[in-house]
FIROFI-346601 format. One record per residue (C-alpha): residue number from 1; x, y, z. Coordinates in steps of 0.2 Angstrom, whole numbers. Layout:
BEGIN
<site k="NUM" east="X" north="Y" up="Z"/>
...
//
This chain:
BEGIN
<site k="1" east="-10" north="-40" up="-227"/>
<site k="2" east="-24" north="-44" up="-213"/>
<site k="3" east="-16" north="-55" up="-204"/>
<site k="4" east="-1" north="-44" up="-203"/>
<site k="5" east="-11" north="-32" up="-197"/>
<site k="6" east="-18" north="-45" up="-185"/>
<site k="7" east="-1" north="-49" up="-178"/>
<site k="8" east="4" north="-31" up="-175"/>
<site k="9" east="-14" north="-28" up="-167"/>
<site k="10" east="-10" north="-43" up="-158"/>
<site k="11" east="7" north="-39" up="-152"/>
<site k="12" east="4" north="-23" up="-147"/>
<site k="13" east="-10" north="-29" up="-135"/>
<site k="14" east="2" north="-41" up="-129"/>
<site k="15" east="14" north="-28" up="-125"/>
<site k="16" east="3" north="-17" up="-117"/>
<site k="17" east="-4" north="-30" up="-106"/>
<site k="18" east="17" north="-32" up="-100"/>
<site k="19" east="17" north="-14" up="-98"/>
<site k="20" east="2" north="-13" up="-87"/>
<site k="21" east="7" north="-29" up="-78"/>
<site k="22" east="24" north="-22" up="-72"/>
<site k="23" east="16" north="-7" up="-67"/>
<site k="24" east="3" north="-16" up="-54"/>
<site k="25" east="22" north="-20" up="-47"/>
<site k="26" east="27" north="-5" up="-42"/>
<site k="27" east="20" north="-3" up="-24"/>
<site k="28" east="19" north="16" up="-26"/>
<site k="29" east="8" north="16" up="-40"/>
<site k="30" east="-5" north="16" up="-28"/>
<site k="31" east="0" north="33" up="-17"/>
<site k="32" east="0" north="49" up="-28"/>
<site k="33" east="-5" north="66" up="-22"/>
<site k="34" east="-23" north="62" up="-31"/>
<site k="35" east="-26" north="51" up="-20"/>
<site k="36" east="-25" north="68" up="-5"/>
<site k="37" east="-44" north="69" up="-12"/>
<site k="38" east="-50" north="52" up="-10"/>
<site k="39" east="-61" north="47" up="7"/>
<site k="40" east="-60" north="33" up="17"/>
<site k="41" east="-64" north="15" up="10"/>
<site k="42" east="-60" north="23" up="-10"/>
<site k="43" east="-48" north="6" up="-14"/>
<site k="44" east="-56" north="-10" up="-17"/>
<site k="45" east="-48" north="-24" up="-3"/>
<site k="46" east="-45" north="-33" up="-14"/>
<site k="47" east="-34" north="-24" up="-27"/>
<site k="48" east="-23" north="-20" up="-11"/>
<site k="49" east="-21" north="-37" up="-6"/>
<site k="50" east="-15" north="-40" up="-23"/>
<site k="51" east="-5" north="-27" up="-22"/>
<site k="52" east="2" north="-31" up="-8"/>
<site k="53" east="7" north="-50" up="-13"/>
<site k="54" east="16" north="-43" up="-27"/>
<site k="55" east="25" north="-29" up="-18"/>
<site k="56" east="44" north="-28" up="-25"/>
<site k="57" east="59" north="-32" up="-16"/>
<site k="58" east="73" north="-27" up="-24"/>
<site k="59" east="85" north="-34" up="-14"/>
<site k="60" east="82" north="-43" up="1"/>
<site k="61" east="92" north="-40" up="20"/>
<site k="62" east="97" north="-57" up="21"/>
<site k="63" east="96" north="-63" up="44"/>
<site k="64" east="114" north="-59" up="44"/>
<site k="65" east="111" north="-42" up="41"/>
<site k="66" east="95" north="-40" up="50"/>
<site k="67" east="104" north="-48" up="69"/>
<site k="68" east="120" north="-35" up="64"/>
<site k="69" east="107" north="-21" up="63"/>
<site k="70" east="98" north="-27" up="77"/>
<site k="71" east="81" north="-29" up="66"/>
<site k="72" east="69" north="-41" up="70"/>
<site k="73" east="62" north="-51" up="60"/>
<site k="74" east="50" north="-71" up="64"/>
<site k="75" east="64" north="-82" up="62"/>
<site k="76" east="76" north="-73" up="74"/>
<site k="77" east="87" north="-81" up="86"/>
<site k="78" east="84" north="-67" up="99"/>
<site k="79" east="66" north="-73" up="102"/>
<site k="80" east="64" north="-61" up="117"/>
<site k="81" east="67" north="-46" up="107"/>
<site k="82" east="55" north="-54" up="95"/>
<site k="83" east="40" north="-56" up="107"/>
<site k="84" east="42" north="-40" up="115"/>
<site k="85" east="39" north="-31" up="100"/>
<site k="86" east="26" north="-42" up="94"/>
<site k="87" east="19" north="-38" up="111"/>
<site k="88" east="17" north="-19" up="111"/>
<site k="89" east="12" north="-22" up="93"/>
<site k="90" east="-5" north="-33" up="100"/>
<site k="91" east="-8" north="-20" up="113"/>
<site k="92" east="-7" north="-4" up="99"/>
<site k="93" east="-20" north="-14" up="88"/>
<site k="94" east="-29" north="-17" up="104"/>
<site k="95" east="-31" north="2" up="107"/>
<site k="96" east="-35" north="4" up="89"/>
<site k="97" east="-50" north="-8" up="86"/>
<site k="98" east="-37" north="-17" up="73"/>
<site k="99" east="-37" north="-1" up="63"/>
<site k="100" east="-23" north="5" up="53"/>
<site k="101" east="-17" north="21" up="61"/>
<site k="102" east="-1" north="33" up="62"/>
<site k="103" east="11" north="32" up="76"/>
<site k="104" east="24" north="47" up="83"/>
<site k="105" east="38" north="37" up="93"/>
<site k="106" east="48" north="51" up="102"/>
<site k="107" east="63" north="47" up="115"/>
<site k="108" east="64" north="55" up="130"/>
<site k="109" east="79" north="61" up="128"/>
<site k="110" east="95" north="59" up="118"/>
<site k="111" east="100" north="41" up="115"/>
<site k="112" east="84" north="34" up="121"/>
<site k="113" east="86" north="22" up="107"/>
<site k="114" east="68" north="28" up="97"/>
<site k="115" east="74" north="25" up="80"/>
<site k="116" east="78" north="8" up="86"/>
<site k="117" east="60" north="4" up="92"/>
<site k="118" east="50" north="14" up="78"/>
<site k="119" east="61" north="2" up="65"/>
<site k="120" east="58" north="-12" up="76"/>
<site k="121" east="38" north="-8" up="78"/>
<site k="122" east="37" north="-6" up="62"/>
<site k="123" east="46" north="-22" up="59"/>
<site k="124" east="34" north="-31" up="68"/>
<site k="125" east="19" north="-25" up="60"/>
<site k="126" east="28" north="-32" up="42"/>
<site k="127" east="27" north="-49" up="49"/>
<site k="128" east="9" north="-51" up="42"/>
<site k="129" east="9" north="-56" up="25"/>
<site k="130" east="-9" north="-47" up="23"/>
<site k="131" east="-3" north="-30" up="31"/>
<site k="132" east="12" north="-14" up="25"/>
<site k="133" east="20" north="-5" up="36"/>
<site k="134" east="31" north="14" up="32"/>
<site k="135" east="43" north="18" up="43"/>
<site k="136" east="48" north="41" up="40"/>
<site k="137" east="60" north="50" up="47"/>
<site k="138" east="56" north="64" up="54"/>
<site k="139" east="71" north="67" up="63"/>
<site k="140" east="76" north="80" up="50"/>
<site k="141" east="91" north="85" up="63"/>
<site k="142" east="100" north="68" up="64"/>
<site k="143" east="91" north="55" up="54"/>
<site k="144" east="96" north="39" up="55"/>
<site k="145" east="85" north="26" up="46"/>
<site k="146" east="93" north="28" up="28"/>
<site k="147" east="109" north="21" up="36"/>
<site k="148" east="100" north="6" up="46"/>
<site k="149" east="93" north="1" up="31"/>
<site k="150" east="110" north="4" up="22"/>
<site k="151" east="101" north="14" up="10"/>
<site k="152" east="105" north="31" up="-1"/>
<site k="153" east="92" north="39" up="-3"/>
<site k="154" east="93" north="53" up="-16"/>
<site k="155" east="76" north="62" up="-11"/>
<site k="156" east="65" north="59" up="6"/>
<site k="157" east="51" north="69" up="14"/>
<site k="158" east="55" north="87" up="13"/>
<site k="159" east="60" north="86" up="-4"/>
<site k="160" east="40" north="79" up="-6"/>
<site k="161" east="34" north="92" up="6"/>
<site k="162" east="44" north="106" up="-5"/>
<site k="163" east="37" north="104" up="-19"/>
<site k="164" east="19" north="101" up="-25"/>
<site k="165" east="20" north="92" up="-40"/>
<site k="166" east="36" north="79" up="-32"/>
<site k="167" east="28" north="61" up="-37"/>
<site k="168" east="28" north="52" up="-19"/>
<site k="169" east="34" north="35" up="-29"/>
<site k="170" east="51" north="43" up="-30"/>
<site k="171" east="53" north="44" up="-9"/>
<site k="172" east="46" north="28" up="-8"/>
<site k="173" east="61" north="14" up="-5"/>
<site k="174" east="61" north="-5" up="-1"/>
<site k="175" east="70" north="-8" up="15"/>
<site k="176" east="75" north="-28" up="9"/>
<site k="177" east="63" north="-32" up="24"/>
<site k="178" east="46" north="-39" up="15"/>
<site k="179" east="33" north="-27" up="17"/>
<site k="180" east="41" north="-12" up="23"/>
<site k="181" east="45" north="2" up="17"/>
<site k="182" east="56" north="19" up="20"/>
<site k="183" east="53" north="39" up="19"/>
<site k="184" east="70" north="47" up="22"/>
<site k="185" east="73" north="62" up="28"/>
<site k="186" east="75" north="71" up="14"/>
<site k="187" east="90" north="84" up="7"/>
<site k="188" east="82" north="101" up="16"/>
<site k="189" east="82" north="100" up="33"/>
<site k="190" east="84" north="118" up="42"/>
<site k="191" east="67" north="124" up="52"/>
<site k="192" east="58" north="106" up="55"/>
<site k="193" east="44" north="116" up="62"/>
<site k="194" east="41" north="124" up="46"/>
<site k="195" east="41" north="110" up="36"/>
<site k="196" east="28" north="96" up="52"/>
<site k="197" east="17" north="113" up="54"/>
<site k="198" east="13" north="115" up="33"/>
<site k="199" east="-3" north="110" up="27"/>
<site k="200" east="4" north="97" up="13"/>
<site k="201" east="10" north="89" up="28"/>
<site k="202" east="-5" north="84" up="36"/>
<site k="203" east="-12" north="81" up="18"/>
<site k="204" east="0" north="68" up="14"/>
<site k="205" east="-2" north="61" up="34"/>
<site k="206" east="-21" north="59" up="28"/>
<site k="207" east="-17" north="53" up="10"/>
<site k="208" east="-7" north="37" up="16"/>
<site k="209" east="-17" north="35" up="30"/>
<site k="210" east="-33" north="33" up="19"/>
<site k="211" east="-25" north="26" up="3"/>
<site k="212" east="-18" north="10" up="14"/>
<site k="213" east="-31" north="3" up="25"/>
<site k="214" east="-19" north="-11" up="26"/>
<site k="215" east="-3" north="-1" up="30"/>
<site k="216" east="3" north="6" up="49"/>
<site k="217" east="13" north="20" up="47"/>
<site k="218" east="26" north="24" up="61"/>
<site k="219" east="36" north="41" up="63"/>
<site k="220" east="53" north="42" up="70"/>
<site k="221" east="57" north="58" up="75"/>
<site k="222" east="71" north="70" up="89"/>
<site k="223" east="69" north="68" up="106"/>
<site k="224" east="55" north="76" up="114"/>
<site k="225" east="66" north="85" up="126"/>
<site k="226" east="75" north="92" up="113"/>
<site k="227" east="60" north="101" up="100"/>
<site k="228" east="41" north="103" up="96"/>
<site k="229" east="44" north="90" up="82"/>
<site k="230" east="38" north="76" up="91"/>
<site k="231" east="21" north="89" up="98"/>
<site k="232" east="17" north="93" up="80"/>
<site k="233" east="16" north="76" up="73"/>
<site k="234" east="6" north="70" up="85"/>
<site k="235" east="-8" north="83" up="85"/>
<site k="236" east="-7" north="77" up="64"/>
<site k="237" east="-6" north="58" up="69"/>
<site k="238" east="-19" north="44" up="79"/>
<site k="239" east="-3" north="40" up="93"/>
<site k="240" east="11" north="46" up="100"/>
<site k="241" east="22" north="34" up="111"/>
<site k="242" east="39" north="38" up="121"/>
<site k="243" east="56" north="30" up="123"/>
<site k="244" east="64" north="31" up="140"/>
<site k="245" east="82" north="25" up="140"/>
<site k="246" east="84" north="13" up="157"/>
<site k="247" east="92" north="22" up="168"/>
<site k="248" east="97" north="37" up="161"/>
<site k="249" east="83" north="49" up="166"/>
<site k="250" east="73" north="54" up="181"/>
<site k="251" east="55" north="53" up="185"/>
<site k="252" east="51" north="73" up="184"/>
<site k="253" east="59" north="72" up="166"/>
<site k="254" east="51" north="56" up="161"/>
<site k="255" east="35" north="66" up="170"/>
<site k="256" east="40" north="82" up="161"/>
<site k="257" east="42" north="72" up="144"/>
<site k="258" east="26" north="63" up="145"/>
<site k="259" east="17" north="78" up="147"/>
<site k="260" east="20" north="85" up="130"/>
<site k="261" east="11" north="74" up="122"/>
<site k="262" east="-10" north="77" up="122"/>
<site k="263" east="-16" north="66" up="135"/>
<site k="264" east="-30" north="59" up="122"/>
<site k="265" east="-17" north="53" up="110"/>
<site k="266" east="-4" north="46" up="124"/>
<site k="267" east="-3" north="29" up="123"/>
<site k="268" east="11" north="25" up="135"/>
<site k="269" east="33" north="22" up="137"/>
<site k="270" east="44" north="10" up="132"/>
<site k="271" east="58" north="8" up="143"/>
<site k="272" east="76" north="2" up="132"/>
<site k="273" east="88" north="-3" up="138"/>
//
């Protein structure tokens, strides 16, 4: 009879052990809305570093995807697209001291291509196997990010921001790009403003800010020209940058756009095109 007892003891510590091992997988384990209370420097380096290493990836963008997308990624053909963003992304952790940080990337105007250089940035910051990047969409207007990805998403950011006790794990989505990962939009999208000026809002900017020492986290959001959106976010964020579309704007609205964001937390354009 002991050593049956033994061997279910045995068993169920086994079991357990499997349990707790598949659950140090799951990326989001790491970002609940407990961790809102938690100060800088609350998670051991070296649990992140593990956790990033075993990051999941449940499906992978194979390069054919990634060049039909127009996502870079190191062992791309187009190596001029490549440096360039790897580039702007030296000059950011330059201005940063090598800190993580949160970045708004605004167009300029309509089809300035920002969702194109937040994905991209984002991208870029992947490459390092010792670093995360989160790309959200905060274009709550016309968000576009789910379909880059090729992803459908059943919940995103205001569906966290609605409700208090939404579990951030479930908006939370592997882009099949190592390291990166994807907030959506979300299913509620009517008064943006409403939704960027809330107090959960800047909670949950602080929360993966603090939580991830070793994650940059970049917001796509409408054109500057067009709503405060891009305004709000910065005030809540470290940067804000623009997109200029080559060509397509003047120098008083490029002037006009620029101005919108505070001058403190300005850290330049990216002309695309």
């Amino acid at each position: 009879m002991r050593d049956v007892d033994a061997n279910k003891k045995l068993e169920r510590s086994q079991e357990d052990k499997q349990v707790e091992e598949q659950a140090d997988w799951n990326d989001s384990r790491l970002l609940v809305p407990s961790s809102l209370e938690l100060g800088p420097g609350a998670v051991d380096k070296y649990v992140l570093s593990k956790q990033i290493a075993r990051m999941q990836e449940p499906r992978k963008l194979t390069k054919e995807d990634l060049d039909e997308r127009r996502i870079i990624y190191p062992e791309s053909a187009n190596r001029d697209l490549v440096n360039r963003f790897r580039n702007l992304r030296t000059k950011l952790l330059e201005i940063s001291g090598g800190n993580n940080f949160t970045l708004v990337v605004s167009g300029a105007s309509e089809s300035a291509g920002s969702s194109f250089v937040a994905l991209n940035l984002a991208a870029a910051f992947a490459f390092d196997h010792a670093k995360t990047a989160l790309v959200i969409d905060c274009n709550l207007r016309e968000p576009t990010l789910h379909s880059a990805l090729d992803i459908m998403p059943e919940n995103g950011l205001t569906d966290f921001l609605d409700d208090p006790d939404f579990d951030i794990g479930r908006i939370l989505y592997p882009t099949g790009i190592p390291r990166l990962r994807l907030i959506p939009a979300g299913s509620r999208r009517e008064t943006p403003a409403e939704f960027f000026t809330s107090f959960r809002m800047k909670q949950f900017l602080q929360a993966v800010r603090r939580r991830y020492p070793d994650r940059f986290i970049v917001l796509d959001t409408a054109p500057i020209s067009d709503s405060p959106d891009a305004r709000i976010l910065t005030e809540l964020c470290d940067y804000g940058m623009l997109v200029v579309p080559h060509g397509k704007i003047t120098s008083s609205g490029l002037e006009q756009a620029a101005s919108a964001f505070s001058s403190n937390k300005f850290v330049g354009a990216v002309i695309n095109g």
